[in-house]
Residue frames as a rotation matrix with the C-alpha (Angstrom) as fourth column:
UNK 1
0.792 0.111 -0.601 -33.38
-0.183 -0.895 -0.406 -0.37
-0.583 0.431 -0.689 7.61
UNK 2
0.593 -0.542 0.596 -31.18
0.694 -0.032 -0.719 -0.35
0.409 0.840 0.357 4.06
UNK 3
-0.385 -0.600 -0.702 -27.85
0.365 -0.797 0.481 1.34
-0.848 -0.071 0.525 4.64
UNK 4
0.693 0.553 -0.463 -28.25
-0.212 -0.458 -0.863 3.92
-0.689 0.696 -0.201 1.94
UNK 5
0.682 -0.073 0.728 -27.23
0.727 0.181 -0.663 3.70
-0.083 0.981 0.176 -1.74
UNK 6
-0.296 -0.856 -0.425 -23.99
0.309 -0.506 0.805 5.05
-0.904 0.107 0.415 -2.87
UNK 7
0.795 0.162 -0.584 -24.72
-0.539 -0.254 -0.803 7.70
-0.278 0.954 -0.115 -6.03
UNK 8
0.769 -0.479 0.423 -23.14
0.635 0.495 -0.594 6.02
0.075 0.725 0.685 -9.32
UNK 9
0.692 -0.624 0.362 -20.56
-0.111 -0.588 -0.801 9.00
0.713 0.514 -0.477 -9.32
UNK 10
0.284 -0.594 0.753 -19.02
-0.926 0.034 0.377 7.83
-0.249 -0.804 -0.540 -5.76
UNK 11
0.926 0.019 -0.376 -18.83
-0.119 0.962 -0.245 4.58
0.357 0.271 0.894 -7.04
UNK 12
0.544 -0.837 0.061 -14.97
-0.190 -0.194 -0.962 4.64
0.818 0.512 -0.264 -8.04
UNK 13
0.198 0.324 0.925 -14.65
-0.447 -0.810 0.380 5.72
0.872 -0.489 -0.016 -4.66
UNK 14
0.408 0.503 0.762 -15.59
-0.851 -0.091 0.517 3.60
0.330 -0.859 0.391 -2.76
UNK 15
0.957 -0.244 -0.159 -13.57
0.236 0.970 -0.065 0.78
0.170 0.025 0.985 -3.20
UNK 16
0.116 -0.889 0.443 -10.52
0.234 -0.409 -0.882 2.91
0.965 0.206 0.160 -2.88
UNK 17
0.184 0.559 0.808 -11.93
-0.641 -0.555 0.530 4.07
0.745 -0.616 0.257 -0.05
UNK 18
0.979 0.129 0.158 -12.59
-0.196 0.805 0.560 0.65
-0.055 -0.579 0.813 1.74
UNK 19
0.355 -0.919 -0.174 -8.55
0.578 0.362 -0.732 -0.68
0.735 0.159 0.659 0.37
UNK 20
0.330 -0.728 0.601 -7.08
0.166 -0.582 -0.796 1.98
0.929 0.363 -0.071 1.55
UNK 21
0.556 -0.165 0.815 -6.96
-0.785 0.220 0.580 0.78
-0.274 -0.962 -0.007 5.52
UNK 22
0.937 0.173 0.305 -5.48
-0.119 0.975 -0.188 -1.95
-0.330 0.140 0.934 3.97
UNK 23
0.572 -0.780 0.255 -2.87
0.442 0.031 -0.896 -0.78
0.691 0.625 0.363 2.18
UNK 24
0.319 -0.261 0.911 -2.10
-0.623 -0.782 -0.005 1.22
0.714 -0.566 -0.412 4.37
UNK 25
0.812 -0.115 0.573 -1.85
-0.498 0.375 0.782 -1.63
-0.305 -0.920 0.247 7.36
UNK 26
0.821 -0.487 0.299 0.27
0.536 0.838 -0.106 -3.62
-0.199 0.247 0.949 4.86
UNK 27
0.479 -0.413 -0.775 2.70
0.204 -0.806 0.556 -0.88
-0.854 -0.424 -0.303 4.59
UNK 28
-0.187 -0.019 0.982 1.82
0.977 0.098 0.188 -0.49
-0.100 0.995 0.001 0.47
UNK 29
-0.712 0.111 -0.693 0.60
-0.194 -0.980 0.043 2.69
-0.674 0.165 0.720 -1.18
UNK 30
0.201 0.907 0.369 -2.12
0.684 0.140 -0.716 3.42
-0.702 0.396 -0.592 -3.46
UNK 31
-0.550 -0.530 -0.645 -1.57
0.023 -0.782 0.622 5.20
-0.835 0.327 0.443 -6.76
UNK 32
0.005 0.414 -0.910 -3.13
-0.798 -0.547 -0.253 6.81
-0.603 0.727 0.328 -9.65
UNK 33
0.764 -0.163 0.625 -3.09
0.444 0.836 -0.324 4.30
-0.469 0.525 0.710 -12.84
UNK 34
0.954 -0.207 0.217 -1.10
0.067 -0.558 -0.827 6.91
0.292 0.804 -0.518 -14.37
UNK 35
0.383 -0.651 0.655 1.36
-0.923 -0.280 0.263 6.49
0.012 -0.706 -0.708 -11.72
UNK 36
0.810 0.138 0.570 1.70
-0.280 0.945 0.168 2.56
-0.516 -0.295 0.804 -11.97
UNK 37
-0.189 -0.960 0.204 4.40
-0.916 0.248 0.315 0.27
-0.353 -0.128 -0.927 -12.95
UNK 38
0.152 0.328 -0.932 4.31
-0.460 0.858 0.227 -3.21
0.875 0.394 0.281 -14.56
UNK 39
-0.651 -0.571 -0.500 5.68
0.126 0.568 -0.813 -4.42
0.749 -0.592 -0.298 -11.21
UNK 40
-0.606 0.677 0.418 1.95
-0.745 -0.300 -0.596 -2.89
-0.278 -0.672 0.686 -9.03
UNK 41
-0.676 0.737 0.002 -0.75
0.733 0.672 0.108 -4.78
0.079 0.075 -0.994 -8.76
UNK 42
-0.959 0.254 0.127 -3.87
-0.110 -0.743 0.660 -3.17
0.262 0.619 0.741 -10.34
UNK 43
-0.809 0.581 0.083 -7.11
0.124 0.309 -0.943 -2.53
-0.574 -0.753 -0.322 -8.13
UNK 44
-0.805 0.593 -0.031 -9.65
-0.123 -0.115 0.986 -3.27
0.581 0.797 0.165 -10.76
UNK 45
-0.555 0.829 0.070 -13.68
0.196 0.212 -0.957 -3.04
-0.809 -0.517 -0.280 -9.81
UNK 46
0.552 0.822 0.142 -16.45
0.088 0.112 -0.990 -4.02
-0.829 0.559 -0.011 -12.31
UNK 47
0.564 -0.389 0.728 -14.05
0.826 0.285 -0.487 -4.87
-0.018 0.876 0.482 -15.14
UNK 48
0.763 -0.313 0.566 -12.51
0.250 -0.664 -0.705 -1.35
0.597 0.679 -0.428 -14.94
UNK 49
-0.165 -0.551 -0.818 -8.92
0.983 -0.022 -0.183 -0.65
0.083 -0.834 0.545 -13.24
UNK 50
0.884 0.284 0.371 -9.30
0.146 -0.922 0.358 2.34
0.444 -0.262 -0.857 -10.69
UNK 51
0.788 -0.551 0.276 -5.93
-0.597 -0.792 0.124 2.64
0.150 -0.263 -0.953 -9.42
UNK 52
0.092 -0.788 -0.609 -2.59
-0.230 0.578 -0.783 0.59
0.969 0.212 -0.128 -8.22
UNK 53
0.993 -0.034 0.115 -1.36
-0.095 0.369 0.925 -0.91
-0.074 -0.929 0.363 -5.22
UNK 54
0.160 -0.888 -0.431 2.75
-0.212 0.395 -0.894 -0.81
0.964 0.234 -0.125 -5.01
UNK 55
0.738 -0.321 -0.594 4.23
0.658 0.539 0.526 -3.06
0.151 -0.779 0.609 -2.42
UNK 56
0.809 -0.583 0.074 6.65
-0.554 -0.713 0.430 -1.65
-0.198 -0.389 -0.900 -0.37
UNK 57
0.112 -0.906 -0.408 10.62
-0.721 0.208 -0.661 -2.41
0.684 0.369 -0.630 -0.71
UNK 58
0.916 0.204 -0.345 11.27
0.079 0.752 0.654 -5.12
0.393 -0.627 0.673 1.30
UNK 59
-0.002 -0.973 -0.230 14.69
0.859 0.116 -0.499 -4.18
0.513 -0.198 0.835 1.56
UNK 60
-0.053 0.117 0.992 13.71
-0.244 -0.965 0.101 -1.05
0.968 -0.236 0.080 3.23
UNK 61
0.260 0.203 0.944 12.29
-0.878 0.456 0.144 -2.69
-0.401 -0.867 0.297 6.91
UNK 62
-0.301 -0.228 -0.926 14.19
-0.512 0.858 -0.045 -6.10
0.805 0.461 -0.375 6.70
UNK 63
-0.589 0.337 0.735 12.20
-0.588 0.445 -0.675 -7.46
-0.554 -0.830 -0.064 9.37
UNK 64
0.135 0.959 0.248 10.40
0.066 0.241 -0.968 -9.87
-0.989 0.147 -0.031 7.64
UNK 65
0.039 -0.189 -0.981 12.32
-0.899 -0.434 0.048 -9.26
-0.435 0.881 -0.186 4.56
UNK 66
-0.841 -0.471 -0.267 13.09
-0.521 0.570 0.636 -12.90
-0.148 0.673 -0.725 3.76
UNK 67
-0.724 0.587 0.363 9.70
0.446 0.799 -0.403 -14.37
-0.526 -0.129 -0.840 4.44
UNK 68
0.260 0.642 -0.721 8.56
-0.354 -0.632 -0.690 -11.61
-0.898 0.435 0.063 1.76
UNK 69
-0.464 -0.615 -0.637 11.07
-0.804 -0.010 0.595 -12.36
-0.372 0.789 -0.489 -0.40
UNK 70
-0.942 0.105 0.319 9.93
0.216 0.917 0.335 -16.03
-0.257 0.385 -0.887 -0.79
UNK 71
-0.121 0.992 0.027 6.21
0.281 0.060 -0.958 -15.15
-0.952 -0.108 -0.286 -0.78
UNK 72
0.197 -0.155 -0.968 7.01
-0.735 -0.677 -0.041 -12.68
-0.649 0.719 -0.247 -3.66
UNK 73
-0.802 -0.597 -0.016 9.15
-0.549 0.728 0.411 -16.02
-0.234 0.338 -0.912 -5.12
UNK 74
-0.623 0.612 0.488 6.14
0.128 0.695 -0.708 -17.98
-0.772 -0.378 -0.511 -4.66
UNK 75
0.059 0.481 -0.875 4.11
-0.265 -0.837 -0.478 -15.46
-0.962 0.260 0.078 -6.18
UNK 76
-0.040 -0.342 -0.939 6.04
-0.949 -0.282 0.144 -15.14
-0.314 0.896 -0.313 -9.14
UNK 77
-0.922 -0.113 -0.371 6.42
-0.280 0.856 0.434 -18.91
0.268 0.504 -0.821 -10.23
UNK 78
0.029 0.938 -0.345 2.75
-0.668 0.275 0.691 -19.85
0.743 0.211 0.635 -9.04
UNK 79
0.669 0.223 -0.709 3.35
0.260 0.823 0.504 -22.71
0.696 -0.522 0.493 -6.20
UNK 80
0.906 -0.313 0.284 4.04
-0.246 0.154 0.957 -22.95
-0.343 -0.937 0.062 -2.34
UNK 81
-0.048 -0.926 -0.375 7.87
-0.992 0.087 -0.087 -23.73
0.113 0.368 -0.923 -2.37
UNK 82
-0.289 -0.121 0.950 6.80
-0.573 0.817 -0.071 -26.96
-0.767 -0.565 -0.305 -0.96
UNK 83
0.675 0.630 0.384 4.73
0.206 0.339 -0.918 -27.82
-0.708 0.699 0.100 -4.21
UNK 84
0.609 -0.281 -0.742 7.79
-0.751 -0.506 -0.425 -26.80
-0.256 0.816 -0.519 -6.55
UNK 85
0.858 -0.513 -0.022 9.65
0.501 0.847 -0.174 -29.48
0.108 0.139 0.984 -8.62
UNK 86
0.192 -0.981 0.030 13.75
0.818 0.177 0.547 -29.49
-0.542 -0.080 0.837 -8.74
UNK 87
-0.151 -0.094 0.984 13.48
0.881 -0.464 0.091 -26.99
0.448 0.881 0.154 -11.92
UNK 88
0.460 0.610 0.646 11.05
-0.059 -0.704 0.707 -24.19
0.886 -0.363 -0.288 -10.06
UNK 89
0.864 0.037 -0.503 13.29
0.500 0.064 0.864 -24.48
0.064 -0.997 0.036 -7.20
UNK 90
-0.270 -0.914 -0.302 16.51
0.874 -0.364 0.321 -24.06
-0.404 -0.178 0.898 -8.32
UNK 91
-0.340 -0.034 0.940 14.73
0.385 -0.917 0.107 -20.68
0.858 0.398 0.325 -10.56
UNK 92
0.841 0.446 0.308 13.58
0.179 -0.765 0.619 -19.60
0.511 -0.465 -0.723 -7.15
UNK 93
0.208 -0.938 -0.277 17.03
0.758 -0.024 0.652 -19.42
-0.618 -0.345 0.706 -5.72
UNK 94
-0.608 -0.340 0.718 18.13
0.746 -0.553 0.370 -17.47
0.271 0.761 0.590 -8.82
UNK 95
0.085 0.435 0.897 15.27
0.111 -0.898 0.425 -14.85
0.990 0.064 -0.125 -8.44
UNK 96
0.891 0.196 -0.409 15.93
0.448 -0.236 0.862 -14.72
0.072 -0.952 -0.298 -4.39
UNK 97
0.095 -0.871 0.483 19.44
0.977 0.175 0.122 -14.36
-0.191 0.460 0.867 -5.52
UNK 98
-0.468 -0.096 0.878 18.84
0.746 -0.577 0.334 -11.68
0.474 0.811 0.342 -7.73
UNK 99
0.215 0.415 0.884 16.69
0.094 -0.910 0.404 -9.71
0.972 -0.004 -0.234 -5.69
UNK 100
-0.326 -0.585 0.742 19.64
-0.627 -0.453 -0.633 -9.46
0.707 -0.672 -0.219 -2.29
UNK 101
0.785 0.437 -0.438 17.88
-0.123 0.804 0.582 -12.49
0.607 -0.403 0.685 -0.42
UNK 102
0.700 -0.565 -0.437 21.42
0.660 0.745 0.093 -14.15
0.273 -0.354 0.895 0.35
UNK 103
-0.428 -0.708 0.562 23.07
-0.088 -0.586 -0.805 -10.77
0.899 -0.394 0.189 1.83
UNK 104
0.552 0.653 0.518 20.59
-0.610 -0.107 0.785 -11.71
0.568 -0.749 0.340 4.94
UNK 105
-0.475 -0.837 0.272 21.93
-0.857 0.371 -0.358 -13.47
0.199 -0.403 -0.893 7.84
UNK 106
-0.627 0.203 0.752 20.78
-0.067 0.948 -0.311 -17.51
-0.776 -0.245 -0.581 7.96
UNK 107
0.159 0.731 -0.664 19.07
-0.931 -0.112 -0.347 -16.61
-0.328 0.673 0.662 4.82
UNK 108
-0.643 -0.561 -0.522 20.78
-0.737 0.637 0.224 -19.76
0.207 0.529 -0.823 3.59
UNK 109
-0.975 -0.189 0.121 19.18
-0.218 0.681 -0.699 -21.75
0.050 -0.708 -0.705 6.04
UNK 110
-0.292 0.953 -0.077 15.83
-0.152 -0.126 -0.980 -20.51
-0.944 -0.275 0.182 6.18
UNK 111
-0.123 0.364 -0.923 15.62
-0.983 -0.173 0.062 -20.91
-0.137 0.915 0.379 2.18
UNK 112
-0.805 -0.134 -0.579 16.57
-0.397 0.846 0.357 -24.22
0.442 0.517 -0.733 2.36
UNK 113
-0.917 0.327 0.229 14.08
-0.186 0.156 -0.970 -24.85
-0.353 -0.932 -0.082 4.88
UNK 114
0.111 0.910 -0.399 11.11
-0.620 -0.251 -0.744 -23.23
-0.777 0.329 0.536 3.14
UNK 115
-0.039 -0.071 -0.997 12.19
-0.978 0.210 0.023 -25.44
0.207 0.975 -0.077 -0.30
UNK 116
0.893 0.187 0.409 12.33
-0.323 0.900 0.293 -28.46
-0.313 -0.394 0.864 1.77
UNK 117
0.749 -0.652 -0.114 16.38
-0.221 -0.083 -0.972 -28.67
0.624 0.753 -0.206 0.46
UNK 118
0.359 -0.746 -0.561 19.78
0.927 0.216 0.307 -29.15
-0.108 -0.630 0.769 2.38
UNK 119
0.480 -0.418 -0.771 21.72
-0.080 -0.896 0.436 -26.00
-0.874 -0.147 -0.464 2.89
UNK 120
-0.052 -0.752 0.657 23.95
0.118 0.649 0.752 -27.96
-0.992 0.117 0.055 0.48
UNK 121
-0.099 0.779 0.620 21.49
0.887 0.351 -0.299 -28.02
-0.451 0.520 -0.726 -2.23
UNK 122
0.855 0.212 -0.473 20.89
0.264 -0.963 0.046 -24.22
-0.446 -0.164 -0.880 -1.82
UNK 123
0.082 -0.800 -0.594 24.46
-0.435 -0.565 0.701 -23.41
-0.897 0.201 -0.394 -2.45
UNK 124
-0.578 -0.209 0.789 24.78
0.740 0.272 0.615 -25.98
-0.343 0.939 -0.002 -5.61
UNK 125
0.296 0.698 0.653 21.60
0.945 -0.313 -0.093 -23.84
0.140 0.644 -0.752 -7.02
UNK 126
0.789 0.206 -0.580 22.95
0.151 -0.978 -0.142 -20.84
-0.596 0.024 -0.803 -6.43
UNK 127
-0.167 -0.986 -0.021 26.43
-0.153 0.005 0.988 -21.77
-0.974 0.168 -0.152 -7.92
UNK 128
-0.249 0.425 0.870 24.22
0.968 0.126 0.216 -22.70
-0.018 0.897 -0.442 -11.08
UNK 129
0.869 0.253 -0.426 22.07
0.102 -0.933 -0.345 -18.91
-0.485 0.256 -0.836 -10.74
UNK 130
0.734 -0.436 -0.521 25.52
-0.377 -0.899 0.221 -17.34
-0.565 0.034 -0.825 -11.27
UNK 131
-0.694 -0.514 0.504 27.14
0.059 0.658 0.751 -19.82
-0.717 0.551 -0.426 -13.54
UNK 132
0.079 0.624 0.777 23.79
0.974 0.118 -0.193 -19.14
-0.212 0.772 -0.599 -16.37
């Protein structure tokens, strides 16, 4: 037996619907478009956007805050930290920088890690972030 056929006017719906355990588990929100930000991420279906998705603060629950932060980092420049040249490293530093990364404790440590860097390294690029 066919599950049944959603009417064209639930459409919209229903993808919002289905996300919205999701967002919810990831501990995001869902919002109007009218409500959105350049900084949400827009839950488009069949070419047309039906609503937003804003991440939560990471600085709010720092559990887990730096290993957002970098993901977010990641994100934002386009490659694993492992896959980033010298250049695309030292701008993540700057944008971890910039967005309270290095007020974490061992954050140092754990950046250099994830960049594949010395601790050393870490501090020279940040001494550049705040020296541009």
């Amino acid at each position: 037996m066919a599950p049944p056929e959603t009417p064209p006017e639930e459409l919209p719906n229903a993808p919002l619907t289905m996300l919205q355990p999701i967002v919810d588990a990831l501990g995001a929100t869902l919002l109007p478009t009218d409500e959105a930000t350049d900084d949400d991420l827009e839950v488009v279906w069949d070419g047309a956007v039906l609503a937003a998705v804003r991440r939560p603060d990471p600085h709010l629950d720092l559990h887990d805050a730096l290993p957002t932060l970098i993901a977010e980092v990641e994100h934002d420049i386009g490659l694993p930290c492992a896959e980033m040249d010298r250049s695309q490293k030292q701008e993540a530093v700057a944008l971890l920088n910039e967005r309270g990364a290095f007020t974490l404790r061992k954050s140092v440590e754990d950046v250099a890690e994830a960049l594949g860097v010395s601790r050393f390294t870490v501090y020279n690029y940040l001494e550049r972030a705040e020296t541009d």
